[in-house]
LUMLOTOR-301832 format. One record per atom (N, C-alpha, C): atom name; x, y negated, z negated. Coordinates in pm, whole numbers, plus 50000, padded with zeros to 5 digits. Layout:
<recs>
+------+-------+-------+-------+
: site :     X :     Y :     Z :
+------+-------+-------+-------+
:   CA :     X :     Y :     Z :
...
+------+-------+-------+-------+
</recs>
This chain:
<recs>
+------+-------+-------+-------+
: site :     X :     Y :     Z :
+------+-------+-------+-------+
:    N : 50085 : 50120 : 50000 :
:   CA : 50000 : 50000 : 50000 :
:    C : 50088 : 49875 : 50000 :
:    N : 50073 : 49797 : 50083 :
:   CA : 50154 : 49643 : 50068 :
:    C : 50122 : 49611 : 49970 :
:    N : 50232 : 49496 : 49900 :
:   CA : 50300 : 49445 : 49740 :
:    C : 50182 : 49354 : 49804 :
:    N : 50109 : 49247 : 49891 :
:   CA : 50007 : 49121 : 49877 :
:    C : 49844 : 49210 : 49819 :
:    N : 49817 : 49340 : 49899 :
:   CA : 49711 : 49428 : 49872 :
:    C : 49713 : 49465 : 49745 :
:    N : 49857 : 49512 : 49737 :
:   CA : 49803 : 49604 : 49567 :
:    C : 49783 : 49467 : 49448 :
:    N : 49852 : 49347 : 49475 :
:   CA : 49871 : 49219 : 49384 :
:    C : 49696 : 49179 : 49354 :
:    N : 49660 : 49176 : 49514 :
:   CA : 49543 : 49112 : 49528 :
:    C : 49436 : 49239 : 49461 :
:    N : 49425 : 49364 : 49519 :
:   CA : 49345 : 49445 : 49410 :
:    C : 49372 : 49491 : 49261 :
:    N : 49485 : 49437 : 49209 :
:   CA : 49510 : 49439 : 49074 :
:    C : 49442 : 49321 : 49038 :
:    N : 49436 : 49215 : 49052 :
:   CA : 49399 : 49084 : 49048 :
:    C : 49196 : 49104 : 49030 :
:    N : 49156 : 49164 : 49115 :
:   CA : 49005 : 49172 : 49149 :
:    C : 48972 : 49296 : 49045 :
:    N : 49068 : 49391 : 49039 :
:   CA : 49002 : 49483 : 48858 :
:    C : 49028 : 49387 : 48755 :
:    N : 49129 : 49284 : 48717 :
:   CA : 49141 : 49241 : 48574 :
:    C : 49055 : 49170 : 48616 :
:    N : 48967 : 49092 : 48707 :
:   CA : 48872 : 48983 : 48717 :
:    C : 48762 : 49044 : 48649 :
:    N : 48716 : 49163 : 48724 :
:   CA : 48604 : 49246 : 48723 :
:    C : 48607 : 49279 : 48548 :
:    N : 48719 : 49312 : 48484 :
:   CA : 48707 : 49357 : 48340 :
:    C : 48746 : 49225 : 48247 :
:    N : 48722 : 49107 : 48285 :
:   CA : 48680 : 48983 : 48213 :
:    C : 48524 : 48928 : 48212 :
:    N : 48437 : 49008 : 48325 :
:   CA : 48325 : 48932 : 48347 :
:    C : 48222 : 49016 : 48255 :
:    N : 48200 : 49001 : 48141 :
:   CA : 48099 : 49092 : 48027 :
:    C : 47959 : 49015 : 48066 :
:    N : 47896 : 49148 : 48120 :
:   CA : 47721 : 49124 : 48163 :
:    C : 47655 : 49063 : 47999 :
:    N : 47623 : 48910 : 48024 :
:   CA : 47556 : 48825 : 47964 :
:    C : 47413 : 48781 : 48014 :
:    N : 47354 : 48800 : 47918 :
:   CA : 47226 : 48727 : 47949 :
:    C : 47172 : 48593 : 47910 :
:    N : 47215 : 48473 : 47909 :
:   CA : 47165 : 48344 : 47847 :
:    C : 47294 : 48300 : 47796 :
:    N : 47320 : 48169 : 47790 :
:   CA : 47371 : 48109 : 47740 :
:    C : 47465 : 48157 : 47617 :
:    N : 47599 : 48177 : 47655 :
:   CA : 47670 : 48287 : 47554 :
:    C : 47643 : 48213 : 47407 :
:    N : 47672 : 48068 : 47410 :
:   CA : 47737 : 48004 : 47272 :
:    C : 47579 : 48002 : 47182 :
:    N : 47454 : 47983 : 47244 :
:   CA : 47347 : 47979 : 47254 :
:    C : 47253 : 48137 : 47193 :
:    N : 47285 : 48195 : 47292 :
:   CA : 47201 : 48285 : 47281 :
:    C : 47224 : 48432 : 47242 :
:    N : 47319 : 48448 : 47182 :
:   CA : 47417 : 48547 : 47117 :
:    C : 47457 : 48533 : 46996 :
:    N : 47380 : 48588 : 46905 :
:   CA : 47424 : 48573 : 46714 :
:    C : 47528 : 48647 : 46711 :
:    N : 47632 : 48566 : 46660 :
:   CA : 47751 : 48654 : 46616 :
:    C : 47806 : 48724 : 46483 :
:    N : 47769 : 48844 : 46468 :
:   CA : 47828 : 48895 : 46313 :
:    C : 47905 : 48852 : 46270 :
:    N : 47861 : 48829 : 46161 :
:   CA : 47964 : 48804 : 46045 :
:    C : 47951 : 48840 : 45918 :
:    N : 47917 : 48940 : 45878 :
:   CA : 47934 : 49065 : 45780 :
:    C : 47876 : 48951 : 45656 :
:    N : 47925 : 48980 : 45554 :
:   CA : 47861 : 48957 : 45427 :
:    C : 47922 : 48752 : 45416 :
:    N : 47944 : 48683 : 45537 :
:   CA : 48019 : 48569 : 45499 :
:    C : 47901 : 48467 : 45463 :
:    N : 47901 : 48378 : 45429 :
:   CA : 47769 : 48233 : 45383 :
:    C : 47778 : 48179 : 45552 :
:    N : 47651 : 48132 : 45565 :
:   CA : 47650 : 48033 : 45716 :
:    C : 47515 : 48002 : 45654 :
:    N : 47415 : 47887 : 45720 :
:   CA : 47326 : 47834 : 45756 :
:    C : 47243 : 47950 : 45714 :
:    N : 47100 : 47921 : 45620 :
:   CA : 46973 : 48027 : 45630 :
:    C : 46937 : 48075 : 45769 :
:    N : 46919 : 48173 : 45764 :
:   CA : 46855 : 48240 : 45912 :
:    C : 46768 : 48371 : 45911 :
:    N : 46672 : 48430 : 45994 :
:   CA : 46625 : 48544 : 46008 :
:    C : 46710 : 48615 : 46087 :
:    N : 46747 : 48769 : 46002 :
:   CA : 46793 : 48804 : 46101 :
:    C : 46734 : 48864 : 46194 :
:    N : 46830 : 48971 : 46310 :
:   CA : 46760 : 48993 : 46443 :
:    C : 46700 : 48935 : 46514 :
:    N : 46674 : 48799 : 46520 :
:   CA : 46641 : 48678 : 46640 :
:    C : 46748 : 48586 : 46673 :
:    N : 46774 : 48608 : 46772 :
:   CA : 46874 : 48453 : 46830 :
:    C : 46819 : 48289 : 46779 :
:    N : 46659 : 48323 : 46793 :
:   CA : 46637 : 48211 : 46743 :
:    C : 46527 : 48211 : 46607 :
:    N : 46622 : 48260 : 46500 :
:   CA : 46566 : 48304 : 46341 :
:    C : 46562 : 48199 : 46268 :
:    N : 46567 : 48059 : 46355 :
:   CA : 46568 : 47919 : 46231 :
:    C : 46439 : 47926 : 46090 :
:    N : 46471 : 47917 : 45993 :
:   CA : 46391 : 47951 : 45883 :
:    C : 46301 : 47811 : 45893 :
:    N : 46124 : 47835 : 45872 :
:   CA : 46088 : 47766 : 45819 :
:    C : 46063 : 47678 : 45691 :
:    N : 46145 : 47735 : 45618 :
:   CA : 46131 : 47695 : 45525 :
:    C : 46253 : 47604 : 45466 :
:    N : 46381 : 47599 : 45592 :
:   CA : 46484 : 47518 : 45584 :
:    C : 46488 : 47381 : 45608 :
:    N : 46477 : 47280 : 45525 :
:   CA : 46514 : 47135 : 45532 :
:    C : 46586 : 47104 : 45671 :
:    N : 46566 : 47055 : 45819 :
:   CA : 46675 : 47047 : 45881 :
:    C : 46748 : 46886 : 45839 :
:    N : 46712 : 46818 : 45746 :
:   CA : 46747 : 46705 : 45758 :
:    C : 46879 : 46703 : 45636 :
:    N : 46889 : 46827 : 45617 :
:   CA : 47023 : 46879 : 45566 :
:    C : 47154 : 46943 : 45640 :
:    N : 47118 : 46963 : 45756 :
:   CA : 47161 : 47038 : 45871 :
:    C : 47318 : 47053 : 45883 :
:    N : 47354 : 46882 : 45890 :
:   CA : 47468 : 46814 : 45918 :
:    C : 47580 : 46824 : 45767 :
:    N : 47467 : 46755 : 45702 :
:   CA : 47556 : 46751 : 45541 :
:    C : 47640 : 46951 : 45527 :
:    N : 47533 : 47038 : 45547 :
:   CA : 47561 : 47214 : 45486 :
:    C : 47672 : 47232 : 45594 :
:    N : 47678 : 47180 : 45726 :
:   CA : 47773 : 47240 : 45833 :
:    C : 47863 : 47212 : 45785 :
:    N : 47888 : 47049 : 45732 :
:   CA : 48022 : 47032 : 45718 :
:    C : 48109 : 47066 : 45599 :
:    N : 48017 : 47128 : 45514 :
:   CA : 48009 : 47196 : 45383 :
:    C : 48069 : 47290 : 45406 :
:    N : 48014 : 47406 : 45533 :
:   CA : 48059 : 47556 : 45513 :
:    C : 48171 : 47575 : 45625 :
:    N : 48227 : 47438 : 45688 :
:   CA : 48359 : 47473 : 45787 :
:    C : 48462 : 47421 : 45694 :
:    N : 48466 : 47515 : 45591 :
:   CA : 48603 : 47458 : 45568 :
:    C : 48724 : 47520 : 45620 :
:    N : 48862 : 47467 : 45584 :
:   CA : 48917 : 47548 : 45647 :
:    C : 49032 : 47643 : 45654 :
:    N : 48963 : 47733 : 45515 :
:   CA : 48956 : 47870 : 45574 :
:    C : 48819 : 47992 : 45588 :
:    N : 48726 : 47849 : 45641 :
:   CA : 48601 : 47924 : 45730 :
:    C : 48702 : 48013 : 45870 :
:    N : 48663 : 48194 : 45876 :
:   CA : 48717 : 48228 : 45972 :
:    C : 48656 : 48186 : 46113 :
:    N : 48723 : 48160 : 46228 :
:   CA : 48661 : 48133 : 46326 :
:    C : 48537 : 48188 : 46399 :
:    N : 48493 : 48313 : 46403 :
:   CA : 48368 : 48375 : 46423 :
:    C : 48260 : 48329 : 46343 :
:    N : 48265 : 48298 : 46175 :
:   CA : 48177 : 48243 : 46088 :
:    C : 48148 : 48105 : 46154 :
:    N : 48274 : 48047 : 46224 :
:   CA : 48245 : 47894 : 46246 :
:    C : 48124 : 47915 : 46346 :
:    N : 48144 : 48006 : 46472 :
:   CA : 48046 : 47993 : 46614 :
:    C : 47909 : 48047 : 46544 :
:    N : 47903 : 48083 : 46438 :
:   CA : 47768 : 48163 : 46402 :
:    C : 47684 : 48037 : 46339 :
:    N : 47771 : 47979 : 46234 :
:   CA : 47696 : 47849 : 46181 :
:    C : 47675 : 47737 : 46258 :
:    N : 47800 : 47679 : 46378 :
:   CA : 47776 : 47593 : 46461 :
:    C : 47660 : 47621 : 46560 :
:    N : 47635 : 47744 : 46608 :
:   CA : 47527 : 47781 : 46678 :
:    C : 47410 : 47800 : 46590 :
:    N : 47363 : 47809 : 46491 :
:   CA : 47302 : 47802 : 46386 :
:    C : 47235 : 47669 : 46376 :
:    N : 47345 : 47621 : 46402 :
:   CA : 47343 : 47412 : 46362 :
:    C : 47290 : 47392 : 46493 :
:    N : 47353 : 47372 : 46572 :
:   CA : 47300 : 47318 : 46708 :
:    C : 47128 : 47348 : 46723 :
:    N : 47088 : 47472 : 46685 :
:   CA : 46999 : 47531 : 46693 :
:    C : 46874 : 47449 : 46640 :
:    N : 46923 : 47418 : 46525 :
:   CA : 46827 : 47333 : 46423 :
:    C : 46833 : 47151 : 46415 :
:    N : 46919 : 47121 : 46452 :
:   CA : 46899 : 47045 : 46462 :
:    C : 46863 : 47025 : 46619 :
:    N : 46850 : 47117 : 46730 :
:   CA : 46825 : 47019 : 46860 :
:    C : 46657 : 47038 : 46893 :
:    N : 46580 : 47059 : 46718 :
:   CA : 46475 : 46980 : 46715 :
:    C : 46426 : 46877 : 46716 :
:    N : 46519 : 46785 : 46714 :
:   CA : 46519 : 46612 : 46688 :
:    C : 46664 : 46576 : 46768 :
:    N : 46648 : 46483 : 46848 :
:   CA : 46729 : 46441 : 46918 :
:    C : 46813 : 46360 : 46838 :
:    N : 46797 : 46306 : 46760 :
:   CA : 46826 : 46175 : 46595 :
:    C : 46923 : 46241 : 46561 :
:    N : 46893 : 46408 : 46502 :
:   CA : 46993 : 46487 : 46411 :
:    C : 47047 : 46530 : 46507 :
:    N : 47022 : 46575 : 46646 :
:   CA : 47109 : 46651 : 46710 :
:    C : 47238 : 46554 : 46761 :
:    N : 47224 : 46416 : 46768 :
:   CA : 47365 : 46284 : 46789 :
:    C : 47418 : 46285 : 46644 :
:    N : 47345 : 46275 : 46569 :
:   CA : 47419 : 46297 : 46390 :
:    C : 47510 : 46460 : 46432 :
:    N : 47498 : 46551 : 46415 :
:   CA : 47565 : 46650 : 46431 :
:    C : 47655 : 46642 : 46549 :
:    N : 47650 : 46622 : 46616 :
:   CA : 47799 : 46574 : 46744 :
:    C : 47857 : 46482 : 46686 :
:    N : 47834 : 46354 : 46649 :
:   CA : 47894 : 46281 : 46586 :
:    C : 47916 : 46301 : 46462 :
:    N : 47901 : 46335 : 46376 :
:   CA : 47950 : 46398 : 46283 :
:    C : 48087 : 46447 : 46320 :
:    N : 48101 : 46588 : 46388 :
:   CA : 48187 : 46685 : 46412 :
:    C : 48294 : 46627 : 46508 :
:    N : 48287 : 46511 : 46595 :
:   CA : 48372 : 46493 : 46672 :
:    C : 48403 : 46349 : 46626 :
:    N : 48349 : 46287 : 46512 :
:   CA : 48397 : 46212 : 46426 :
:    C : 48535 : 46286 : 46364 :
:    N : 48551 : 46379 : 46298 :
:   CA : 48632 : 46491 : 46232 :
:    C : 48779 : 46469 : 46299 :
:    N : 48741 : 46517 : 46410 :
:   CA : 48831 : 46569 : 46508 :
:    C : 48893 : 46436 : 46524 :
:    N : 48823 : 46326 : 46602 :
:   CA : 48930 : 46198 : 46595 :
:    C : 49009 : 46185 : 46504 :
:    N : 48922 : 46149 : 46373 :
:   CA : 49007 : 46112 : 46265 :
:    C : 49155 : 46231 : 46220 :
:    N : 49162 : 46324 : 46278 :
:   CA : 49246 : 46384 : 46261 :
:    C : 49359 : 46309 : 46329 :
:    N : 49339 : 46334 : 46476 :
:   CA : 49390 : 46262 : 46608 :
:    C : 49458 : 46148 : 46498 :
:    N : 49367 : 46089 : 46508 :
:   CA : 49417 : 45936 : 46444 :
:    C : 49527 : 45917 : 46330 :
:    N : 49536 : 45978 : 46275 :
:   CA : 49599 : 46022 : 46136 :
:    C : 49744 : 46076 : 46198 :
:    N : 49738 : 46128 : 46301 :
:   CA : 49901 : 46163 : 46369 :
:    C : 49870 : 46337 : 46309 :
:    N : 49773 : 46416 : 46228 :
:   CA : 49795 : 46582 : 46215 :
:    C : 49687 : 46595 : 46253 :
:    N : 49675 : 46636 : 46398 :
:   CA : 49577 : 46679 : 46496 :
:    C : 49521 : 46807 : 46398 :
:    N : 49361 : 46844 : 46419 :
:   CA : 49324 : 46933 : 46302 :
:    C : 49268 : 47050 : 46434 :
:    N : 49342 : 47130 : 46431 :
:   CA : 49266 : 47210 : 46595 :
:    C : 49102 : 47274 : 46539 :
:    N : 49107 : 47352 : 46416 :
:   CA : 48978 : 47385 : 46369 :
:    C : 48856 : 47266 : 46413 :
:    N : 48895 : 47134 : 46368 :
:   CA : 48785 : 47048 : 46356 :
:    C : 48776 : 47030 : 46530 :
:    N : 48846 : 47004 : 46621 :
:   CA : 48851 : 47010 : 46741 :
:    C : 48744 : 47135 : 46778 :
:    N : 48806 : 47257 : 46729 :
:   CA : 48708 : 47348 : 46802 :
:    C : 48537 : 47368 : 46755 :
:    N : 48530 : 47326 : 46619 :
:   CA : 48389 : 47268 : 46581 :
:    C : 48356 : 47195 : 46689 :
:    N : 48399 : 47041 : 46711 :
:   CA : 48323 : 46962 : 46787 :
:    C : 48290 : 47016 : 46938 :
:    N : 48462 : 47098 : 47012 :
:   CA : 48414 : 47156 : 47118 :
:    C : 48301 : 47242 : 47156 :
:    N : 48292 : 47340 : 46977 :
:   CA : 48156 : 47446 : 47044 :
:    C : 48030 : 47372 : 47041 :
:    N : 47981 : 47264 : 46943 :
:   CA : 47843 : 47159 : 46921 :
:    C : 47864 : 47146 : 47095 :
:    N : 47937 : 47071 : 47080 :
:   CA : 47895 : 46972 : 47245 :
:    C : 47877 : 47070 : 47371 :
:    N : 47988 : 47181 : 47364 :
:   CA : 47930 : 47314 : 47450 :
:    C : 47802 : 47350 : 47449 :
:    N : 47752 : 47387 : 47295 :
:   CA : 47630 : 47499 : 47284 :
:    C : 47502 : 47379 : 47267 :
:    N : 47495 : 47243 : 47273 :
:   CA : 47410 : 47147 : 47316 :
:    C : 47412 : 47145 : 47447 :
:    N : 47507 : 47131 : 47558 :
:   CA : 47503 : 47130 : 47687 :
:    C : 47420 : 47239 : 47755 :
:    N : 47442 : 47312 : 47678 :
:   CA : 47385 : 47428 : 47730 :
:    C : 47191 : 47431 : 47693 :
:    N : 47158 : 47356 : 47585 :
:   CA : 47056 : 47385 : 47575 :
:    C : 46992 : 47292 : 47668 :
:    N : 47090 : 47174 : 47710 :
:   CA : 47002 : 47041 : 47808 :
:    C : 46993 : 47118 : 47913 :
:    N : 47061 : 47242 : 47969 :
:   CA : 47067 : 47304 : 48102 :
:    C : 46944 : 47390 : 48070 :
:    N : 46914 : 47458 : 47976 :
:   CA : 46817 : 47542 : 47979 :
:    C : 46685 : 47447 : 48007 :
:    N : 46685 : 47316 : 47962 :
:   CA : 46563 : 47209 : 47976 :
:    C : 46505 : 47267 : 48187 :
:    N : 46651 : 47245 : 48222 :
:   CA : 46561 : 47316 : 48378 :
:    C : 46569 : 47453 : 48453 :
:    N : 46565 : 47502 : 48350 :
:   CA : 46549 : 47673 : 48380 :
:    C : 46432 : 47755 : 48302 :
:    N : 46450 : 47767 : 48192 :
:   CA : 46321 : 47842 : 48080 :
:    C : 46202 : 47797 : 48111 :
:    N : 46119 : 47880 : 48060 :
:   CA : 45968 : 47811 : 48042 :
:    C : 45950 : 47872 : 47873 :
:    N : 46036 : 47782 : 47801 :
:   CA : 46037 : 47824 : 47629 :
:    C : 46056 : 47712 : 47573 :
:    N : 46057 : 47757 : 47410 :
:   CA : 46067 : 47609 : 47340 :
:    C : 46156 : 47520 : 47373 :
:    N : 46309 : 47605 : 47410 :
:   CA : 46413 : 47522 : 47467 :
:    C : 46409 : 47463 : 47547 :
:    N : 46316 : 47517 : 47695 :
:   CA : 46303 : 47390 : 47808 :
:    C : 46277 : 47278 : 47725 :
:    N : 46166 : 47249 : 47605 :
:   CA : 46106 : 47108 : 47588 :
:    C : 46260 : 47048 : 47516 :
:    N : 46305 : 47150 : 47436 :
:   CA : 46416 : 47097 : 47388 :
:    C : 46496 : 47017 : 47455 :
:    N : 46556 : 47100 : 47585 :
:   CA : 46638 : 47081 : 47626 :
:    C : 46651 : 46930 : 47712 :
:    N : 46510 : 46906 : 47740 :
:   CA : 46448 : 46793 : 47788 :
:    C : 46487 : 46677 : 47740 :
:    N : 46480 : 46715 : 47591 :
:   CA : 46455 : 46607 : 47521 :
:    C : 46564 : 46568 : 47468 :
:    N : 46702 : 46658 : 47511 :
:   CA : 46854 : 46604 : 47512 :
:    C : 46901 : 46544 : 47621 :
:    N : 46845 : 46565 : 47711 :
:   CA : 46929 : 46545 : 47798 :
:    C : 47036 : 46417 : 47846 :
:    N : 47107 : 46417 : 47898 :
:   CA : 47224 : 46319 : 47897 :
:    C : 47314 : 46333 : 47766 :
:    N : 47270 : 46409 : 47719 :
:   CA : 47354 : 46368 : 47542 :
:    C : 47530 : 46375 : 47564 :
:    N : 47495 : 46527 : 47649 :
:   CA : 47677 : 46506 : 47677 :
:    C : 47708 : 46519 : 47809 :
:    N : 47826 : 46582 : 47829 :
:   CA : 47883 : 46550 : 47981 :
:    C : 47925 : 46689 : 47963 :
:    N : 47909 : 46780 : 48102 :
:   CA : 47962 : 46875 : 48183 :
:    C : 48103 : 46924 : 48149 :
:    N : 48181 : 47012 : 48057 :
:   CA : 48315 : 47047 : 48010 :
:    C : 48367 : 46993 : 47933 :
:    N : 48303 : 46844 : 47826 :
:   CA : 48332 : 46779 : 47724 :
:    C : 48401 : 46872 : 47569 :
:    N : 48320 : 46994 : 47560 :
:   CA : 48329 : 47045 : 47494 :
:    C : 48475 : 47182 : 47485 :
:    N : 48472 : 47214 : 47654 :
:   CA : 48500 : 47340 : 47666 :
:    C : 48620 : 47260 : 47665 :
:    N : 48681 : 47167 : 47676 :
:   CA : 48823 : 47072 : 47727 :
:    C : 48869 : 47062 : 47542 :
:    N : 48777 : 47040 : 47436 :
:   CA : 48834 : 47028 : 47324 :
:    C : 48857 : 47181 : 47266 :
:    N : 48814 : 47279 : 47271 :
:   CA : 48818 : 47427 : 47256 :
:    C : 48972 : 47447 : 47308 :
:    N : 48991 : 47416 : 47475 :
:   CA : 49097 : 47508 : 47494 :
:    C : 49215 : 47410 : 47428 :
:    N : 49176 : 47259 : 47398 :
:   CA : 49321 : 47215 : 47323 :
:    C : 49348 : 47239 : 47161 :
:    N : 49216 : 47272 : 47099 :
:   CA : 49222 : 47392 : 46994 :
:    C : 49312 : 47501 : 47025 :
:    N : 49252 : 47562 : 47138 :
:   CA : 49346 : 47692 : 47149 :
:    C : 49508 : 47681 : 47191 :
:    N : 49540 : 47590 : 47200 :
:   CA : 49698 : 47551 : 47228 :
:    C : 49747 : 47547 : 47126 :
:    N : 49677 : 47505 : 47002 :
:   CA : 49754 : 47390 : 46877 :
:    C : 49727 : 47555 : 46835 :
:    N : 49626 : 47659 : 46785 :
:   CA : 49616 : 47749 : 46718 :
:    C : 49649 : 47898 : 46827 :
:    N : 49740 : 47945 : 46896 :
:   CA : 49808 : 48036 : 47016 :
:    C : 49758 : 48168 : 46909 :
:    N : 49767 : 48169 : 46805 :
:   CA : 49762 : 48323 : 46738 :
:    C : 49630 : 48347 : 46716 :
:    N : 49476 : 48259 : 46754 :
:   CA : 49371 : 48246 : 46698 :
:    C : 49304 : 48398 : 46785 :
:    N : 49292 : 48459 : 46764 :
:   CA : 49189 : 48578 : 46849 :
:    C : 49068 : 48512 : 46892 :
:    N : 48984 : 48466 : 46780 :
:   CA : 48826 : 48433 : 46771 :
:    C : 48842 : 48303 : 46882 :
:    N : 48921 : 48217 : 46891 :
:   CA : 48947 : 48100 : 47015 :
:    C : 48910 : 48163 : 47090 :
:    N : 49017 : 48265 : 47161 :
:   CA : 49047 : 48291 : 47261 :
:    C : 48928 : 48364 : 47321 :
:    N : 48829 : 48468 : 47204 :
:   CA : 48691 : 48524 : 47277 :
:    C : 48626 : 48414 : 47288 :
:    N : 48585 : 48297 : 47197 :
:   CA : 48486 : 48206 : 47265 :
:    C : 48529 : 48121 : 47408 :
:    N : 48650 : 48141 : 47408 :
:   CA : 48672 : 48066 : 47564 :
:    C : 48640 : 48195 : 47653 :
:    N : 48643 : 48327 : 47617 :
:   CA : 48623 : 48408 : 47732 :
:    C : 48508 : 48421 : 47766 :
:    N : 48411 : 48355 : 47652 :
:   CA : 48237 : 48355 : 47674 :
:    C : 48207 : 48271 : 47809 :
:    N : 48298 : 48132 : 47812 :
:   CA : 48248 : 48032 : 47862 :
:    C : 48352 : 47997 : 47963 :
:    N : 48449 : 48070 : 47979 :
:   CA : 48545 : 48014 : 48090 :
:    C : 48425 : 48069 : 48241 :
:    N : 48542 : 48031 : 48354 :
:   CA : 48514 : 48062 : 48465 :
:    C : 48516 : 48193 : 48516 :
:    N : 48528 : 48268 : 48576 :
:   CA : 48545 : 48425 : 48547 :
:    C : 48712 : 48467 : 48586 :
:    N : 48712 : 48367 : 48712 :
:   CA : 48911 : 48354 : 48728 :
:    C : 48973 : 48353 : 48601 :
:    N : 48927 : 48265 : 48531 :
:   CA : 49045 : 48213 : 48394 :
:    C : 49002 : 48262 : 48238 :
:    N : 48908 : 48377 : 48284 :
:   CA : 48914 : 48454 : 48164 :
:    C : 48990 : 48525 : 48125 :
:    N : 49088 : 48592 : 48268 :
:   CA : 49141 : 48740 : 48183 :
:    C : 49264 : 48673 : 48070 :
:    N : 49308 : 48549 : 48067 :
:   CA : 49450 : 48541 : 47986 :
:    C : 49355 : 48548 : 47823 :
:    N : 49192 : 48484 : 47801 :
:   CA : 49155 : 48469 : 47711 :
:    C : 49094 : 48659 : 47620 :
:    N : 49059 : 48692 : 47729 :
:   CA : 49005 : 48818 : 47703 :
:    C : 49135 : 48907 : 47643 :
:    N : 49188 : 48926 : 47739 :
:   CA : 49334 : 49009 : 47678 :
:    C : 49382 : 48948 : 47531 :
:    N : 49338 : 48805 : 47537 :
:   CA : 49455 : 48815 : 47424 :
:    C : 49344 : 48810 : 47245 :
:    N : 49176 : 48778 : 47286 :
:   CA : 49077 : 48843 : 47233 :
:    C : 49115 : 48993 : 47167 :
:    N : 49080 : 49078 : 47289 :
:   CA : 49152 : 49226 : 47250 :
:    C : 49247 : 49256 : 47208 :
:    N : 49361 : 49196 : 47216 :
:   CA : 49457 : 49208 : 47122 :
:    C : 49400 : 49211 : 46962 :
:    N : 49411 : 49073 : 46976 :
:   CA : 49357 : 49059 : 46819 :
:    C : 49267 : 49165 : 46768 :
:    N : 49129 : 49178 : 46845 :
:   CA : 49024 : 49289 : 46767 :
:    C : 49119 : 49374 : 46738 :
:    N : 49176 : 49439 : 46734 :
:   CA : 49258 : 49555 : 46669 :
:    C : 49276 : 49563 : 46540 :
:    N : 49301 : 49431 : 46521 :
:   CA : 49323 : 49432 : 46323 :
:    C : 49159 : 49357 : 46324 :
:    N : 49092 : 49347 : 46365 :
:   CA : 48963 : 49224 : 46343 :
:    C : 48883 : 49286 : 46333 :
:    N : 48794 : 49416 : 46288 :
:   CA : 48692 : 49461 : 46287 :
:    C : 48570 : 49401 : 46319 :
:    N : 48561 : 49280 : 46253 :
:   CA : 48446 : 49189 : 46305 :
:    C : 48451 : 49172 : 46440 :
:    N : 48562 : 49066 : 46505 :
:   CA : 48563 : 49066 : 46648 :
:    C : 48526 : 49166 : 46765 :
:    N : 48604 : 49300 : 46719 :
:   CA : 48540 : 49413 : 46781 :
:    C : 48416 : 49447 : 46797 :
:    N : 48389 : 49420 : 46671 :
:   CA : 48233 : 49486 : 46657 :
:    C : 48154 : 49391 : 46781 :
:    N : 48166 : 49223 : 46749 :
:   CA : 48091 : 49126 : 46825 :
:    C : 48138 : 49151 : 46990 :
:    N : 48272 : 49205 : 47021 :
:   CA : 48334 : 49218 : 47147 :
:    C : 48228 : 49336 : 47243 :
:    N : 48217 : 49440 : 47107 :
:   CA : 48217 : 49574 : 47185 :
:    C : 48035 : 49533 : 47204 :
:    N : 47986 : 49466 : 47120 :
:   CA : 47863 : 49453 : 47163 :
:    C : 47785 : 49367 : 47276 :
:    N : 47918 : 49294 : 47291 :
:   CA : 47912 : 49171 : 47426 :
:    C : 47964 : 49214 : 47575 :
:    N : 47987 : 49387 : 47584 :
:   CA : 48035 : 49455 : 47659 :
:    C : 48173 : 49354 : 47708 :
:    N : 48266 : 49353 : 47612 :
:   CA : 48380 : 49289 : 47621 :
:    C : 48497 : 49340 : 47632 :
:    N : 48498 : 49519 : 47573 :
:   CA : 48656 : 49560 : 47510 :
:    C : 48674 : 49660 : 47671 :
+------+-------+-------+-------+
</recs>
């Protein structure tokens, strides 16, 4: 076989074993385990288990409560998606919660000790909001009205651009590297996926969330 053929069909299997059959909006619509850790009240077994009986006008104050940081990174996407969730009942709290979180992140910036955690908070909000303004013209569910009723809030890769400079500042993070493999392009997943799977090895959690996202 020619060295351009075999390059190019080596190239089209690692593509093919980065692209994990998703249904909806990964950051969105995919609860991620996290074993016995604290996050946001929720029902379980629904993607969308927001408790009635939860205050959302606490939403913002509990997020920034439970990222601390040594919140592990999987706990973070479960509560930030949690958050996004509840608050993008109100358009009011859902700019309080972006701003909030990417308040964080500047002030790190600013300070001269860039904080990559708080970076990748703000990146997944503004991701897993984008995503719900996109569902505004696709669903016929609560989220279309939702999504409606964000719209413009953010801009197209705002989010996914602060994630991967998280993932520069933090190179050893596993849990980074699967949420960029949720949301990359399908070309520029395999460096995130591989190095995902790496990690699950010692990560039981990750695995578990990997092997169920038809990932490993």
């Amino acid at each position: 076989m020619p060295k351009k053929t075999l390059i190019a069909s080596f190239a089209l299997a690692l593509l093919s074993l980065a692209a994990p059959a998703l249904a909806g909006p990964p950051f969105i619509c995919h609860p991620f385990e996290i074993g016995t850790a604290t996050s946001l009240p929720w029902t379980d077994g629904d993607y969308l288990g927001m408790r009635g009986d939860y205050d959302i006008t606490r939403v913002v104050a509990d997020t920034e409560a439970l990222l601390t940081p040594e919140t592990p990174t999987l706990v973070r996407m479960e509560t930030l998606r949690r958050a996004v969730l509840y608050a993008s009942r109100d358009r009011q709290l859902a700019e309080r919660l972006v701003a909030a979180l990417t308040a964080r992140a500047a002030a790190s910036d600013k300070a001269g000790r860039t904080n990559a955690l708080a970076l990748f908070d703000a990146g997944y909000a503004l991701e897993a909001m984008s995503e719900i303004e996109m569902l505004g013209h696709h669903m016929g569910s609560d989220l279309t009205l939702r999504g409606r009723a964000l719209a413009g809030m953010t801009r197209p890769d705002d989010g996914r651009a602060l994630i991967l400079k998280s993932a520069a500042l933090r190179s050893d993070d596993a849990g980074i590297a699967f949420a960029l493999a949720l949301i990359e392009k399908v070309q520029d997943k395999p460096p995130h996926l591989l190095k995902a799977r790496a990690g699950a090895k010692q990560d039981h959690l990750l695995a578990a969330n990997m092997a169920r996202l038809q990932m490993q």
